[in-house]
N, C-alpha and C positions, 0 to 999 in steps of 0.2 A: 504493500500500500504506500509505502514511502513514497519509491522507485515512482511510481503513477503519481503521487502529490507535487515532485518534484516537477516531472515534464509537465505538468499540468500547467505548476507557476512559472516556468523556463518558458516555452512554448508559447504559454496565452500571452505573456504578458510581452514577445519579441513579437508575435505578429500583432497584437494591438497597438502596437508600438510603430510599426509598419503600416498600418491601415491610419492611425492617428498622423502620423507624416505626410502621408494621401489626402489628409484634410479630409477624412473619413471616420466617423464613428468606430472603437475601436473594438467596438461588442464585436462586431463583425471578425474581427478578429478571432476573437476568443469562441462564437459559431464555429467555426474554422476548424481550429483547435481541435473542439470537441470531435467535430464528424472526424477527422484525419485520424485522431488517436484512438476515435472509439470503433464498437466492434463490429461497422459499418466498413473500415479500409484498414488500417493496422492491427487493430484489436491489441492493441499494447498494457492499455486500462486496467487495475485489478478488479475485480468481479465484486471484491469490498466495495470498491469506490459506487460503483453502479448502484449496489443494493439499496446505501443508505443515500443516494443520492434526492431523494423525495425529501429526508430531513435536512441535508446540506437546504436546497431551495427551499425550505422552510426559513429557515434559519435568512437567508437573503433576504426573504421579504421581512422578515419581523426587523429587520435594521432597514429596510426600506422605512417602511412603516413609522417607526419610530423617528427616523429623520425628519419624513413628513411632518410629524407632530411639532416635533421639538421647533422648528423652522416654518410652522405656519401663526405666521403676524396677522393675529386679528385687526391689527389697525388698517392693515391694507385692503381685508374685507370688508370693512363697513366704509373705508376711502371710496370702495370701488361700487358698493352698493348692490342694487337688485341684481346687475350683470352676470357678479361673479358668483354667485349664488347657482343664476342661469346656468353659466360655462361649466359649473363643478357638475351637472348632471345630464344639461337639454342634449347636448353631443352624443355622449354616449349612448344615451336611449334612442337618440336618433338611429345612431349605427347597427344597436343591436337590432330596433327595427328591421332595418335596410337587409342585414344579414336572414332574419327568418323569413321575411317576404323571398331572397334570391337563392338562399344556401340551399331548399326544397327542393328548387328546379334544379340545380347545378348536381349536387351531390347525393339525392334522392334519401333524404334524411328527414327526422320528423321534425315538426316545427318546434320541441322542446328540445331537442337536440342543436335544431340550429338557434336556438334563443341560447344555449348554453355555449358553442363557438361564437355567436356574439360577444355574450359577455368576456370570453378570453380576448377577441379581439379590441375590445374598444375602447379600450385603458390607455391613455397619451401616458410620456414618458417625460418626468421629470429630470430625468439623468439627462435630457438631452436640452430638456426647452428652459431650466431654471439658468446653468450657468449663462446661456444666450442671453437671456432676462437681467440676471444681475449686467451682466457688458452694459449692454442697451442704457439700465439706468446710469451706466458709470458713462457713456456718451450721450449721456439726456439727450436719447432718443425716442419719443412719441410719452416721453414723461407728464408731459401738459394735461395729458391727457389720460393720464397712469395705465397707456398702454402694458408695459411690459410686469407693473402690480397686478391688472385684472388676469394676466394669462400665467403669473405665476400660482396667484391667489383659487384658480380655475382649477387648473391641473392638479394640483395639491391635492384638495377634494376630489377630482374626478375620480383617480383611481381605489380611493377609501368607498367610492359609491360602487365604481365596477366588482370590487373583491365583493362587498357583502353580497350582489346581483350573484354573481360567480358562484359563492359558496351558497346559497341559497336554492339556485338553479340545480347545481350539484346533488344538492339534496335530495329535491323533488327527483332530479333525474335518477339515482341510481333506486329512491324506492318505488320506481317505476309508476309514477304519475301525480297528481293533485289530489289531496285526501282532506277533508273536512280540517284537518289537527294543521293542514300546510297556514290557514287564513289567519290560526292563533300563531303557528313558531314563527314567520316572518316578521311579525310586530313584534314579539318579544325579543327577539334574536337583538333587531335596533335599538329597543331600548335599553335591554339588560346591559349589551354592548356599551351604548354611552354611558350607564349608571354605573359600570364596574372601571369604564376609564378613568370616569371623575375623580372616586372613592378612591380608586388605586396610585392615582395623580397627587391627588392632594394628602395622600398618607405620607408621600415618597417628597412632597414638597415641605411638609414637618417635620421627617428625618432629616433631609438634609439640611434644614435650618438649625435644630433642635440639638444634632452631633455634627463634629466635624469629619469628613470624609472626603478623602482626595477624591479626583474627578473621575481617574480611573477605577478606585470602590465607585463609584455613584455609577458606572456603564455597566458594571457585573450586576449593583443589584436594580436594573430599571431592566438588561435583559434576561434575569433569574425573575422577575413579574411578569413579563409577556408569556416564559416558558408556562409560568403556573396558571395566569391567563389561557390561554391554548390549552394545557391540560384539563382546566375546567370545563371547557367548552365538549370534549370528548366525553364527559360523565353520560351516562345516559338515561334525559329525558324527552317521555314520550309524546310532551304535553308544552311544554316551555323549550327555547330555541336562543342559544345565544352567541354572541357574535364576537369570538376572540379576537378578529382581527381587525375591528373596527373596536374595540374596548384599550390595544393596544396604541391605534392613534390616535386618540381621546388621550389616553397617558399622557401621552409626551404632549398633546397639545394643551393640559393642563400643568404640567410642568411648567411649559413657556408661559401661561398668563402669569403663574405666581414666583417663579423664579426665573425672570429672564435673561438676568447676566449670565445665568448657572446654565439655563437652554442654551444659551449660544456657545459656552463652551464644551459641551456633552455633544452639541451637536457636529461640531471639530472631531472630539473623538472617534463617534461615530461615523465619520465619515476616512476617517482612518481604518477602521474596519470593514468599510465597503471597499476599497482598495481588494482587500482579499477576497471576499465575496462576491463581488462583482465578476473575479476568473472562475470561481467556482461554479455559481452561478451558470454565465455562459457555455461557460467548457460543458460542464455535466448536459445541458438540455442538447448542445449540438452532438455529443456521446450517445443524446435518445434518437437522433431525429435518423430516418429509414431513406436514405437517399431516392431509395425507388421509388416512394411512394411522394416522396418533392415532387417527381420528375411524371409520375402520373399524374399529379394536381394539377399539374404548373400553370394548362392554359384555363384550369374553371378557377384555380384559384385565384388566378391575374385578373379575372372577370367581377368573382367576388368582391375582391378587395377594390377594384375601381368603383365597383355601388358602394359598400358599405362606407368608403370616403368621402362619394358624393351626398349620402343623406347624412355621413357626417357635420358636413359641408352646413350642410342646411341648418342643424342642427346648430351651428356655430353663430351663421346669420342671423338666426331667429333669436337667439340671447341676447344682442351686441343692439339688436333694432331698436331698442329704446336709447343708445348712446348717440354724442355729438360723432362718431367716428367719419371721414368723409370715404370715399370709394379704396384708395389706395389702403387705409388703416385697417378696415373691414378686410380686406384681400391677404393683408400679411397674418391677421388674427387666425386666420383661416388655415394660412400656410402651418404656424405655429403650432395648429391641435393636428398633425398630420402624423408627426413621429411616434412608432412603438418600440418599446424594447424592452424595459424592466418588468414588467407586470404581466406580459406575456410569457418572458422565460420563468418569470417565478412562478406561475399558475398553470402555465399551457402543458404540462404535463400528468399535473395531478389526476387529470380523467385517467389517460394510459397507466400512469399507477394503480388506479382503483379498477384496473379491467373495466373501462367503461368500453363500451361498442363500438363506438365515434372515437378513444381516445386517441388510436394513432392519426388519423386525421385530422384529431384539435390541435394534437403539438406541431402537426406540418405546416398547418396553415398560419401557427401564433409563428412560428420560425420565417416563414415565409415574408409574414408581416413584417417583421423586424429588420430582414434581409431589403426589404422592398424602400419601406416607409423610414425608417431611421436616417441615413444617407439623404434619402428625399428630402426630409423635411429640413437635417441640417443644412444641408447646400442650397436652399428656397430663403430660409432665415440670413446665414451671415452674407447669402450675395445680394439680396433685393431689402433690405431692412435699410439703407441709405435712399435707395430710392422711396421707398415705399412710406419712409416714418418722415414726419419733419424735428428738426432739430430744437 
């Protein structure tokens, strides 16, 4: 297992490294990786790495997750108003729509099945659209206007909306369909979710005020809380439904209101341990992904993803229609909710984990996305955001 940890961090981190010199998203790389070493064309990977690889992308997203938190500034939400509100959800539903109305015809699947490829698909990527964002405000670029707060403010949310959709869909899909008990666990799931954030948030903001504990204790015990978060969530009730993974960005985003010098330094941290997660992450999903079955998608899935963009698209429009934006501002907004990557590698495999029916064609298609849409959307952002923003 070493041996395999080793190329994994050698490996991802030289061709990311390569594809980042390309002026290229470096995930793409680390995709790469994956397929080359895993047991698609080398088969070099140990069989350890694979097994518990569903926990390794656990584990990414819960430091996703928590980043989110920790680094979503309410002040830029209520700056930005009814919009950003809009942006964190109208998109996404748009696409998952767009997806169940086309995925039918294309791939002859049921419509809860394709509502569940939706939701893997329609998660924007903050790895790719916040750093662009922070730039932007650092060349007060369409600040006037707090363009580049509403799309970070958007995104943030968006993907805390796609997971609970995700896991919830998951649900219903694997106990094979809609049961009277589904109407009560989705509302609970939501609210237990935010009630156990808060609680867990605001316990974790008394310790840290109440003892002193360096920064690096404070990252062990905030992600030793999402684990037990997440474990809770697995007890099983037949009747109540709750939402670890929206309980654990509620965490950290009540962190931030009540300690916010402390969130901006945790958030540092954290983002020091995405550095390793992020290879892992990658590598491991392109290790799952069946190149044949890429290459059988390719032209329904090129199809797919051009609808589910377009009613993305709308999706975008339709939130932003009450702002001052003029035509050019509205067209870059648009460009911005384009990119996938994080939220698909960390989820688009968990169906093929759980033997779902559709899973290996959920993880082709969220790879596909990535492969497509990531590159797209950075290359649309840092070349036409001069034209398109005014200064």
């Amino acid at each position: 297992m070493l041996f395999s940890l080793a190329i994994i961090f050698l490996l991802g981190m030289t061709l990311g490294k390569f594809f980042d010199f390309l002026k290229l998203p470096k995930l793409i790389g680390l995709l790469l990786t994956g397929m080359i070493l895993g047991p698609n064309l080398l088969n070099i990977l140990d069989p350890k790495i694979l097994l518990i690889s569903s926990d390794l992308r656990q584990l990414a997203l819960i430091i996703i997750l928590i980043r989110a938190g920790l680094n979503l500034d309410l002040k830029d939400l209520h700056s930005v108003g009814f919009s950003a509100l809009l942006m964190s959800f109208l998109p996404a539903l748009f696409e998952i729509l767009g997806v169940v109305i086309i995925a039918p015809l294309i791939f002859d699947i049921s419509i809860l099945d394709a509502a569940l490829l939706g939701s893997v698909l329609a998660a924007v990527s903050p790895a790719i659209i916040v750093p662009r964002m922070l730039k932007l405000k650092e060349l007060r670029l369409g600040t006037a206007k707090m363009i580049p707060q509403l799309i970070m403010a958007g995104s943030s949310m968006d993907d805390v909306f796609v997971i609970v959709i995700f896991t919830s869909l998951l649900t219903i899909s694997t106990n094979q369909g809609i049961s009277s008990l589904t109407w009560i666990t989705l509302p609970t799931s939501l609210i237990l979710g935010i009630m156990a954030g808060v609680v867990v948030g605001l316990i974790l903001s008394w310790w840290f005020t109440r003892f002193h504990i360096r920064d690096t204790g404070k990252v062990i015990i905030i992600l030793s809380s999402a684990f037990l978060l997440l474990t809770l969530e697995h007890i099983n009730t037949s009747h109540v439904g709750f939402s670890a993974l929206l309980a654990v960005m509620i965490m950290g985003a009540t962190i931030q209101i009540r300690k916010e010098h402390v969130a901006q330094r945790l958030s540092f941290k954290f983002s020091k341990l995405w550095l390793a997660a992020e290879v892992l992450l990658f590598v491991l999903v392109g290790a799952l992904v069946s190149l044949e079955s890429m290459f059988t998608l390719s032209i329904g899935a090129f199809i797919l993803l051009i609808f589910s963009l377009f009613f993305r698209s709308l999706g975008v429009l339709l939130s932003i229609v009450k702002t001052n934006f003029n035509l050019k501002e509205k067209l870059f907004t648009i460009m911005a909710y384009l990119p996938k990557a994080t939220v698909q590698a960390a989820i688009g495999g968990i169906p093929l984990a759980m033997n779902h029916p559709q899973g290996e064609l959920i993880l082709s298609m969220a790879v596909i996305s990535i492969v497509i849409t990531a590159p797209l959307g950075a290359f649309l952002m840092d070349h036409y955001q001069h034209r398109l923003l005014n200064h």
